[in-house]
N, C-alpha and C positions, 0 to 999 in steps of 0.2 A: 771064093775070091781069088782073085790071081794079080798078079803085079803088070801093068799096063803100060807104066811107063818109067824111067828115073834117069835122073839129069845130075851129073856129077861137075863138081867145080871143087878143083884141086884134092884131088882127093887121087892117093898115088900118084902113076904115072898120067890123067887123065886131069889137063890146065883146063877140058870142061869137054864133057860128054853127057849126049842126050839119046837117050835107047827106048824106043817105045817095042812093044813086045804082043805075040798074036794070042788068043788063049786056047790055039791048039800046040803045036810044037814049034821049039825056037833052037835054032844051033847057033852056037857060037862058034865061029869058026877063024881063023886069023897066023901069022906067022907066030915064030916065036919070040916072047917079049915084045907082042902088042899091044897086050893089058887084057889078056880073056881071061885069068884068074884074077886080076884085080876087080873088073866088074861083078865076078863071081862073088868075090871079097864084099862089095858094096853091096850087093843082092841079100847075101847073107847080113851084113848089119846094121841094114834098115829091117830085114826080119825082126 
């Protein structure tokens, strides 16, 4: 099983984000303080 997709609303920095994801490899890539550890955050705790 792999995670496909997750849709955040308000949750951190993110008033609402929607990430669908491949189930070979995925980077997260972005400046800093644009919320790639907060999604990381959200990945983790819907685990």
């Amino acid at each position: 099983m792999y995670l496909q997709r997750i849709s955040l609303t308000n949750f951190k920095s993110y008033d609402f984000g929607d990430f669908k994801f491949s189930h070979r490899v995925n980077c997260i890539v972005g400046e800093n303080g644009s919320g790639k550890t907060n999604l990381l955050d959200a990945i983790y705790f819907w685990h």
